[in-house]
C-alpha positions as CSV (number, residue, x, y, z in Angstrom):
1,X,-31.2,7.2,14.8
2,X,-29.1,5.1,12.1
3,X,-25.3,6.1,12.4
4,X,-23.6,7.7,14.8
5,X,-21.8,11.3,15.9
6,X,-18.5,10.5,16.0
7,X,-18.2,14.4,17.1
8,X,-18.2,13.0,21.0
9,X,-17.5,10.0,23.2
10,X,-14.6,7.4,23.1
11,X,-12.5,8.0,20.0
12,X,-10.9,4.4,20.3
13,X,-14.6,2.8,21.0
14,X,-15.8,4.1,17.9
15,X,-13.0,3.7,15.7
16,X,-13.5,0.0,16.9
17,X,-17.0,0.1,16.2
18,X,-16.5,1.5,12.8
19,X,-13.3,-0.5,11.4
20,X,-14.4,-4.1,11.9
21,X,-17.6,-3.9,10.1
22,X,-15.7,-2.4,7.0
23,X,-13.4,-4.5,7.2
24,X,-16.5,-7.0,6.9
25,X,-17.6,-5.2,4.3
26,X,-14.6,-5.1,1.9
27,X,-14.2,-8.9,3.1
28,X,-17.8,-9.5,1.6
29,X,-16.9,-7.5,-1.7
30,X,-14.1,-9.5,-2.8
31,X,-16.2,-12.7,-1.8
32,X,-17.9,-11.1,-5.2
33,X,-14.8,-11.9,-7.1
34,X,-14.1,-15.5,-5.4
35,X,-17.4,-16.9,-5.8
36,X,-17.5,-15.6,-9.9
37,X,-14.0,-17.6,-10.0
38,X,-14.8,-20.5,-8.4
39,X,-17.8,-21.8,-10.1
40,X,-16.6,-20.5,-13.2
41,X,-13.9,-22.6,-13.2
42,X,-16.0,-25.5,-13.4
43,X,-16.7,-24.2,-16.9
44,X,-13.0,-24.7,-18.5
45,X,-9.5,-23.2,-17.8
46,X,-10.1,-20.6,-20.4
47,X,-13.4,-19.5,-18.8
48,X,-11.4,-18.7,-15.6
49,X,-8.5,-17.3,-17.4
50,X,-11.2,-14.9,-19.2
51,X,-12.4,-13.8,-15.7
52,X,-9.0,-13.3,-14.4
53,X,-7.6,-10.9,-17.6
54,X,-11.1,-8.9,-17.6
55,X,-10.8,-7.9,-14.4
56,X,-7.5,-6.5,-14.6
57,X,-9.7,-3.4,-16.7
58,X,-12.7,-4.1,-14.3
59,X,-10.1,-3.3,-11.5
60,X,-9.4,0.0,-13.0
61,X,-13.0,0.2,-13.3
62,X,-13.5,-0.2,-9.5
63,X,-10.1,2.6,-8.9
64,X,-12.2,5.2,-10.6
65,X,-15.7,4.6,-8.5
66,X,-13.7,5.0,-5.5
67,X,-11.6,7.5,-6.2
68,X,-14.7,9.7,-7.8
69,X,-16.8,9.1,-5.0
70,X,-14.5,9.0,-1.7
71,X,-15.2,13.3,-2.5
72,X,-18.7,12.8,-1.5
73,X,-18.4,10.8,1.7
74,X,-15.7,13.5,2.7
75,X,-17.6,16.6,2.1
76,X,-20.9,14.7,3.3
77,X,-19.1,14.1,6.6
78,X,-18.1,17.5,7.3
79,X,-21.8,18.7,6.8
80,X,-22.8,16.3,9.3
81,X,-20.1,16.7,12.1
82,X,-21.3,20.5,11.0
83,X,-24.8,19.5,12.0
84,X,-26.3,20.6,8.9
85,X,-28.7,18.1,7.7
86,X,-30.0,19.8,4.7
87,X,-26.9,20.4,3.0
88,X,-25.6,16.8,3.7
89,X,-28.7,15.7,2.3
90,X,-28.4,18.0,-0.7
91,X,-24.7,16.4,-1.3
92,X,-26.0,13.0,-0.8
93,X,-28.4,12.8,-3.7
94,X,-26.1,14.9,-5.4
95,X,-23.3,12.5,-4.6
96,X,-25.7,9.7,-6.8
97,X,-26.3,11.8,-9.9
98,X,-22.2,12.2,-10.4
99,X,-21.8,8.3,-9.7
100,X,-24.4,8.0,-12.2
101,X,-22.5,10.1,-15.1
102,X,-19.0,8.9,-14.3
103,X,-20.6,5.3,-14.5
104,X,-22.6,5.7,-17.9
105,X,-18.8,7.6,-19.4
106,X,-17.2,4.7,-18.3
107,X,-19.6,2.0,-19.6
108,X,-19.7,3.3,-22.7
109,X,-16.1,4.0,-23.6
110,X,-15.3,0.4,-21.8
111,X,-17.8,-1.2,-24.2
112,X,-16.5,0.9,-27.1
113,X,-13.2,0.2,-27.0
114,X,-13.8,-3.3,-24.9
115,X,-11.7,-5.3,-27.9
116,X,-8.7,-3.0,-27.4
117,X,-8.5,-2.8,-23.5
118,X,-8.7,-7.0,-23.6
119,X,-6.3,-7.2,-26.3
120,X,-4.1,-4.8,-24.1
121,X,-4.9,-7.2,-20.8
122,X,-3.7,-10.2,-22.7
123,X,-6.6,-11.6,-24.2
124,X,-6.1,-14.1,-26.9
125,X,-6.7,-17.2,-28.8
126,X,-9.6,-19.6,-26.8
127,X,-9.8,-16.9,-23.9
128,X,-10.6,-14.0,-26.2
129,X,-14.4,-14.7,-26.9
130,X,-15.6,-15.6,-23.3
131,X,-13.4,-12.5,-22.2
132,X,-15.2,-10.3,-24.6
133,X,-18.8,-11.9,-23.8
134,X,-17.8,-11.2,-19.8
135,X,-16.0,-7.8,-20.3
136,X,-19.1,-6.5,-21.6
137,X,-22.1,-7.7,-19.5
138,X,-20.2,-6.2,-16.4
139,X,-19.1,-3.1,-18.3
140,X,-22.8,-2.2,-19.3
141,X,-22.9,-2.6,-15.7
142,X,-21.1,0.3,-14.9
143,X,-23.6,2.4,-13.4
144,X,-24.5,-0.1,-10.8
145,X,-20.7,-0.8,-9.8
146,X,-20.7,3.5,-9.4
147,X,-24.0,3.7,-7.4
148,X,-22.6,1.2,-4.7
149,X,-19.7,2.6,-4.3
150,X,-21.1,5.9,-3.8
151,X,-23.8,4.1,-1.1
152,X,-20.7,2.4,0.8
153,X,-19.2,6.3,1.5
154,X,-23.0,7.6,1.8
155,X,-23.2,4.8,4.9
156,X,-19.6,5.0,6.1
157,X,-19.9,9.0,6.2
158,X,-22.8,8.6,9.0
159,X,-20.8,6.0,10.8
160,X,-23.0,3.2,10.2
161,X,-20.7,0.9,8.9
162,X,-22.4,-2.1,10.4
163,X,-25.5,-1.8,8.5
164,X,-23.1,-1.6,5.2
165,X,-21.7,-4.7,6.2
166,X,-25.5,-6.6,6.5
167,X,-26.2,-5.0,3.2
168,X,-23.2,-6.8,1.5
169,X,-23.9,-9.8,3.7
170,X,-27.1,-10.0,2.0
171,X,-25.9,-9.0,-1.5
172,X,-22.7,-11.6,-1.4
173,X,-25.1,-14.6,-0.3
174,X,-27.5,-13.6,-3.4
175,X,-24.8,-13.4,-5.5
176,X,-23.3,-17.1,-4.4
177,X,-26.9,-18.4,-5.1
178,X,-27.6,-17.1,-8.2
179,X,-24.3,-18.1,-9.7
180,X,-24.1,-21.5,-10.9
181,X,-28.2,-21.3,-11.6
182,X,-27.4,-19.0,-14.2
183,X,-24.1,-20.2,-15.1
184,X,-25.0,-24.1,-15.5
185,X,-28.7,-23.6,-15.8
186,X,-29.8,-25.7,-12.7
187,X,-33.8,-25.9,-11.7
188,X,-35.0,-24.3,-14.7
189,X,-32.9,-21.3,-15.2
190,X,-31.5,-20.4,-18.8
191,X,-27.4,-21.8,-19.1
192,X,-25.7,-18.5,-19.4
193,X,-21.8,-20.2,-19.0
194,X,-19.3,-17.3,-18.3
195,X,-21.9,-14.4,-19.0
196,X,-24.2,-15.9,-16.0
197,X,-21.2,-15.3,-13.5
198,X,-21.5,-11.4,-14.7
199,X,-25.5,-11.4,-14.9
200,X,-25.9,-12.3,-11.1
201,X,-23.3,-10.0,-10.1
202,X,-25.3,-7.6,-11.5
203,X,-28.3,-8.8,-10.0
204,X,-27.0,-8.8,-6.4
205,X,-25.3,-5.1,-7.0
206,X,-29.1,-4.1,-8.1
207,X,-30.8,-5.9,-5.1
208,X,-27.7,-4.0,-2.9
209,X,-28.7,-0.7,-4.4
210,X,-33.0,-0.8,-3.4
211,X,-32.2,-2.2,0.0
212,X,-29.9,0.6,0.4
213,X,-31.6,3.2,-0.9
214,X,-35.0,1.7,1.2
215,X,-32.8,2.2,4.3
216,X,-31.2,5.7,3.6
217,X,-34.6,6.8,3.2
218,X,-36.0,5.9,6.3
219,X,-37.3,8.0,8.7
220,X,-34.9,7.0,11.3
221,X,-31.6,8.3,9.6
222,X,-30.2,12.1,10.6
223,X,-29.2,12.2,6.8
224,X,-32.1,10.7,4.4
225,X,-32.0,10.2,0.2
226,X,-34.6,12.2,-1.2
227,X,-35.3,12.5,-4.8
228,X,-35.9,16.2,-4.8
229,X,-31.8,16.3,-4.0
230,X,-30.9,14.6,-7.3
231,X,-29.4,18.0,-8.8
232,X,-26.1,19.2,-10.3
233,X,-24.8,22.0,-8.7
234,X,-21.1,22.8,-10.2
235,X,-20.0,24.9,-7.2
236,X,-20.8,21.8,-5.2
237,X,-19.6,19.0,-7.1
238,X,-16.0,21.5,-7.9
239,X,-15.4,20.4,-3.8
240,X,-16.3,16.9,-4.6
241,X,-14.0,16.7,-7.6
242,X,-11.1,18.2,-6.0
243,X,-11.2,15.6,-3.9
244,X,-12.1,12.6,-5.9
245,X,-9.9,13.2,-8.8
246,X,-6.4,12.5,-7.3
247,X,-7.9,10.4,-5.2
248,X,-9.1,8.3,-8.4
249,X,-5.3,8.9,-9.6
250,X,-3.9,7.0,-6.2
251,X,-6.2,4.1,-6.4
252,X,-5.2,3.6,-10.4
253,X,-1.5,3.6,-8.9
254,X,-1.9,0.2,-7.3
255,X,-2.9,-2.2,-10.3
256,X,-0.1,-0.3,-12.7
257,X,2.7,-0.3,-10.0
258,X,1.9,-4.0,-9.7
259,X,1.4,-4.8,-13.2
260,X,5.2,-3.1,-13.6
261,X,6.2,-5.1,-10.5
262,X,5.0,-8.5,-12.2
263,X,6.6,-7.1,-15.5
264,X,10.5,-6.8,-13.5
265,X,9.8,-10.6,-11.8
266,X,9.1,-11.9,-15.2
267,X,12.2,-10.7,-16.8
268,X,14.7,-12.2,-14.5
269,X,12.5,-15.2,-13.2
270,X,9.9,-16.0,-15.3
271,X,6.8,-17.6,-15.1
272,X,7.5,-18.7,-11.1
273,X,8.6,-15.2,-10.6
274,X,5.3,-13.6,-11.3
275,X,3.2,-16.4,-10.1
276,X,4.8,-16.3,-6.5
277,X,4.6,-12.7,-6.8
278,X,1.1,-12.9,-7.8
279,X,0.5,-15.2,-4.9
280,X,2.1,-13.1,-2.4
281,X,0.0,-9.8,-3.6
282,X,-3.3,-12.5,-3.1
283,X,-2.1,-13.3,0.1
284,X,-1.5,-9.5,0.6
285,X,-4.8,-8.5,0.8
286,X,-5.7,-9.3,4.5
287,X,-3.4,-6.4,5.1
288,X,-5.3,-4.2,3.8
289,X,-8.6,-5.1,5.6
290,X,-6.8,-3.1,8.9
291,X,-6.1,-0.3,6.4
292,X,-9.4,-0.3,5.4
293,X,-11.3,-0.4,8.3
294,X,-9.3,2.2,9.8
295,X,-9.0,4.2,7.0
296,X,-12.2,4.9,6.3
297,X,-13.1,5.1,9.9
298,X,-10.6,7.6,10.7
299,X,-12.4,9.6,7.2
300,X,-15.7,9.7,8.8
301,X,-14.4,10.3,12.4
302,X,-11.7,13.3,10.9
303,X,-14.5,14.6,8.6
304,X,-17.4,15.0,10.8
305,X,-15.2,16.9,13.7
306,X,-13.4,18.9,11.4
307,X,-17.3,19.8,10.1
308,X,-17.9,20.2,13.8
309,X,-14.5,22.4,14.4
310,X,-12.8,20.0,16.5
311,X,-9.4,19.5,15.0
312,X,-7.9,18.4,17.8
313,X,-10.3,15.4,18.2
314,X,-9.8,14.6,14.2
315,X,-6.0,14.9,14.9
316,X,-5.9,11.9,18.1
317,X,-8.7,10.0,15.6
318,X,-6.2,9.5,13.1
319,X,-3.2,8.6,15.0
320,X,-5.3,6.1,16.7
321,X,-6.5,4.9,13.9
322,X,-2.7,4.4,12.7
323,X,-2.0,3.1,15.8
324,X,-4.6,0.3,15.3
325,X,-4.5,-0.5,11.7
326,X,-0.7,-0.7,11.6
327,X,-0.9,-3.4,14.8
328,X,-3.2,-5.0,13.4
329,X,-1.7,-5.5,10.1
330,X,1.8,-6.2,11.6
331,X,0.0,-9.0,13.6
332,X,-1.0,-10.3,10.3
333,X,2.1,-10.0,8.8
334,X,4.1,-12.0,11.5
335,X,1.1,-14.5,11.2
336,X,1.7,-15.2,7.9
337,X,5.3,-15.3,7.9
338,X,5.2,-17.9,10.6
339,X,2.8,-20.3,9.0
340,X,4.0,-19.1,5.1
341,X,4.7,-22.8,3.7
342,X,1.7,-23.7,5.0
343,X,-0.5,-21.0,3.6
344,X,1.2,-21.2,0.4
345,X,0.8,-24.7,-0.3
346,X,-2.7,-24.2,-0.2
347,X,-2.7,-22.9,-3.5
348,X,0.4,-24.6,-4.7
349,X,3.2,-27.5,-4.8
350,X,5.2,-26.0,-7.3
351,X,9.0,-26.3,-5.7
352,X,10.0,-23.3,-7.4
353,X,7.1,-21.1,-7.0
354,X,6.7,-22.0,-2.7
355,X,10.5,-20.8,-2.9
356,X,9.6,-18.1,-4.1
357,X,6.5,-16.9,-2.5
358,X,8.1,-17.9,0.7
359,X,11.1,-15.7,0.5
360,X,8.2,-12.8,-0.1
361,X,6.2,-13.9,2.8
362,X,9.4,-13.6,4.9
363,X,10.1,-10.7,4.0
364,X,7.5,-8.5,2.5
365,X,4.7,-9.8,5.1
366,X,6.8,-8.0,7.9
367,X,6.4,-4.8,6.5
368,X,2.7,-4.7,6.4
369,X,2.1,-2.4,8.8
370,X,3.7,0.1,6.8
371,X,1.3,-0.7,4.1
372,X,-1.5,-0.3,6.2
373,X,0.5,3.1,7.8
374,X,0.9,4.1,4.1
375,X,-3.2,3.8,3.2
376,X,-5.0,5.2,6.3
377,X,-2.2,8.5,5.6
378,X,-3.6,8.8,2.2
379,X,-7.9,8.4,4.0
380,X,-6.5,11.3,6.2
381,X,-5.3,13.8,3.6
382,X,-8.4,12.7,1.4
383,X,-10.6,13.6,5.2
384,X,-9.3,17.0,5.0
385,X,-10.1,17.5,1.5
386,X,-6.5,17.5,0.1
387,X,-6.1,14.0,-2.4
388,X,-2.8,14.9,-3.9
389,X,-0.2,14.2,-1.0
390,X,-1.6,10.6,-0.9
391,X,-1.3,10.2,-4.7
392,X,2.5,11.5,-4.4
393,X,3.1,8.9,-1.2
394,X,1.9,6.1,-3.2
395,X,4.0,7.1,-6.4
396,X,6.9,7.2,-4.5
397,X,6.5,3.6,-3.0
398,X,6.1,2.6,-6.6
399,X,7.6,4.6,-9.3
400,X,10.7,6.1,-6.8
401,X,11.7,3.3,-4.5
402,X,10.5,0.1,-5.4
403,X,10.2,-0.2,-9.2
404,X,13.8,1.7,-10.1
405,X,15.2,-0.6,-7.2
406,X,14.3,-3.4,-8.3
407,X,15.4,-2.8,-11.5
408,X,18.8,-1.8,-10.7
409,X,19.1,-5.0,-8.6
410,X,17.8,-7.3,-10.7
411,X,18.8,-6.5,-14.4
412,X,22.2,-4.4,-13.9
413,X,23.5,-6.3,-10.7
414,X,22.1,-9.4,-11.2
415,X,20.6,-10.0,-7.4
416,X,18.2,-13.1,-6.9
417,X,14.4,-12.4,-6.5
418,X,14.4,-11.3,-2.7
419,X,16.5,-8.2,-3.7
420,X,12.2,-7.2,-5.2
421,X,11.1,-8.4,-2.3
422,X,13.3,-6.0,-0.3
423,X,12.9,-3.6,-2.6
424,X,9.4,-3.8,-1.7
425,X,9.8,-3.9,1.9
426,X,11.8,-0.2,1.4
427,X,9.1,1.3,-0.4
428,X,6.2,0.4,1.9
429,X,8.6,1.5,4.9
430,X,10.2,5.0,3.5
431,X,6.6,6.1,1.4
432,X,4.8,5.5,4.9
433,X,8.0,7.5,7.3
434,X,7.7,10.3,4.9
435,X,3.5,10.2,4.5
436,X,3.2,10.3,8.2
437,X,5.6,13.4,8.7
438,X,3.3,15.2,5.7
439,X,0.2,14.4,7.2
440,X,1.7,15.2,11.0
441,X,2.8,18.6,9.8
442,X,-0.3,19.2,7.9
443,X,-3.1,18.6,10.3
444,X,-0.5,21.2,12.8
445,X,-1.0,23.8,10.7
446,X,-4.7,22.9,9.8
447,X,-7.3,25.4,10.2
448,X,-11.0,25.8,10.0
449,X,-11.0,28.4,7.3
450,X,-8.7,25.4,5.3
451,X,-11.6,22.6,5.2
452,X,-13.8,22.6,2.1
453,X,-16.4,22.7,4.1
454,X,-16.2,26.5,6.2
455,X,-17.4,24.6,9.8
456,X,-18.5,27.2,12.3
457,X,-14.9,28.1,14.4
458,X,-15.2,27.5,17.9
């Protein structure tokens, strides 16, 4: 059978088997991004800058789809550590009809208004036109984005992350492939420019989708997609969207906390300011493969045994699974503060900007552990179907230590740059102390009878 019960055997095991495919995966996703930006910035500098600003919309795009469907993969879960097939089958073509709506409403308001939210992005002059003809091929694209999404939490819920991660294998070598054949019109294919980077994007995410939905409906899987479950059931979806909601709230809470954190750089240091900061937040990213790969590990492992009535076995999963992706991400973090000048002159020589973006390597890169802390304590609240003390932990890193700080610092005191880089460091630290002491306390006092999902109480 495709998946596996993470109800019994070695918790650390399968949160190992789990975590370093979707780490893979997420890996694989953002090669997505790359790829569009590398071979579209063989076009012209405005053709890359075009990407760049319409994915700063696109990103909110890709919050959303999370947030919306991270509901299904927890409820799914449950049903399955539950062992009850039908039902998890039931909310897994279910799952595909809500990613469906919430992808069409998005599409269509993004393409409505797609002049406005570019405008508002920073679209002008020579990059507004190739902006707008990209915004809107990958907005009409919504509905395929939302599908995958909702595929990646369908496969992650039945612990079979590692045929996710051949899936986007597959999808991210299409993708690299079809690229500049559609963007430069090799071997007989149509010259699309900029808008050929969005077509086979769209492509691959379509080829994803059928191979996906082939395997979910194999014979072979404990949970299969059948059409028959495509259906609406409100009582159903009510569980989904309790979750989902303020979990799409804390995903949007990244890209504006730092778009406000750029905004504070800018104003005391300028252009090298938010370019080293920009750099460092690029850099950033391999801290959260460790928080995702553990995060959404420790989802499927606390969903299915709280579906299966084992709290105390969902309880060790997710300290293990904080134990890991917090080493993990430290290890990261030390590694890239050792070798910072290094990495950073990778991607630049400017004296001013390696200053900077050193200082925040540093510094910031030694907290990412806490980071990673931070994110796999928000996958644990969302696990036992409460989203909202996530969202607050992540406002508080933003909106209540690290932006006001470095504010204060910076514009009232005067401090140099590092004193946002600190400021930083406190918020991933104190957000993470006071998210683990929630979820501690909360999964103490958790009970059966709590989970959205009434589990037979053994």
């Amino acid at each position: 059978m495709e998946g596996q019960d993470l109800t019994k055997g070695s918790i650390r095991k399968e949160l190992w088997s789990l975590a370093w495919p979707m780490m893979l995966s997420v890996f694989f996703y953002t090669l997505y991004n790359l790829v569009d930006a590398f071979w579209v910035s063989k076009l012209s500098a405005e053709a890359i800058a075009a990407v760049s600003i319409s994915q700063i919309t696109l990103f909110v795009m890709i919050s959303v789809g999370f947030g919306i469907t991270v509901g299904s993969g927890v409820i799914m879960s449950m049903h399955i550590g539950a062992k009850d097939q039908q039902e998890a089958e039931r909310v897994l073509g279910q799952s595909f009809v809500l990613a469906a709506i919430a992808g069409v409403i998005f599409g269509t308001i993004a393409i409505i208004f797609r002049r406005e939210l570019l405008i508002a992005s920073g679209a002008n002059g020579l990059i507004f036109e190739p902006a707008l003809e990209y915004f809107t091929i990958t907005a009409g694209g919504s509905l395929l984005f939302f599908i995958l999404i909702t595929i990646m939490f369908a496969f992650n819920a039945q612990g079979d992350t590692f045929g996710l991660t051949k899936l986007f294998a597959v999808s991210t070598l299409i993708n690299t492939i079809i690229d500049p054949l559609l963007i430069f019109g090799w071997l007989g294919f149509p010259r699309l420019g900029i808008s050929g980077a969005a077509v086979s994007t769209l492509i691959s995410q379509a080829i994803f989708i059928v191979i996906a939905l082939r395997s979910l409906s194999s014979k072979h899987r404990k949970v299969r997609f059948h059409f028959r479950n495509l259906s609406f059931k409100w009582q159903s979806v009510k569980k989904v969207l309790n979750i989902g909601i303020p979990a799409a709230f804390t995903q949007v809470i990244f890209p504006l906390g730092l778009a406000a954190l750029t905004f504070i750089t800018t104003l005391s240091f300028l252009e090298p300011g938010a370019i080293a900061f920009s750099l460092g937040f690029r850099i950033e990213f391999f801290a959260f493969l460790p928080a995702a790969g553990f995060g959404f590990g420790a989802m499927a492992m606390i969903g299915q045994n709280i579906g299966a009535g084992n709290i105390e076995r969902a309880k060790e999963a997710f300290h293990k699974a904080l134990k890991y992706g917090f080493l993990c991400a430290a290890g990261l973090g030390v590694f890239a503060a050792l070798f910072a000048t290094n990495i950073i002159n990778i991607f630049t020589e400017d004296p001013i900007v390696t200053q900077y973006a050193r200082l925040y390597m540093w510094t910031v890169a030694l907290s990412y552990g806490f980071l990673a802390a931070m994110l796999i304590e928000a996958n644990a609240f969302q696990a036992i179907g409460r989203s909202w003390p996530g969202f607050w932990i992540l406002l508080l890193k933003f909106a209540g230590i690290a932006l006001p700080l470095s504010y204060v610092l910076t514009q009232i005191f005067n401090f140099p740059i590092i004193s946002i880089w600190l400021s930083i460091i406190a918020g991933n630290v104190i957000a993470s102390g006071i998210g683990y002491i929630w979820i501690s306390r909360t999964m103490n006092k958790f009970r059966i009878k709590d989970a959205p999902v009434h589990a037979p109480i053994h």
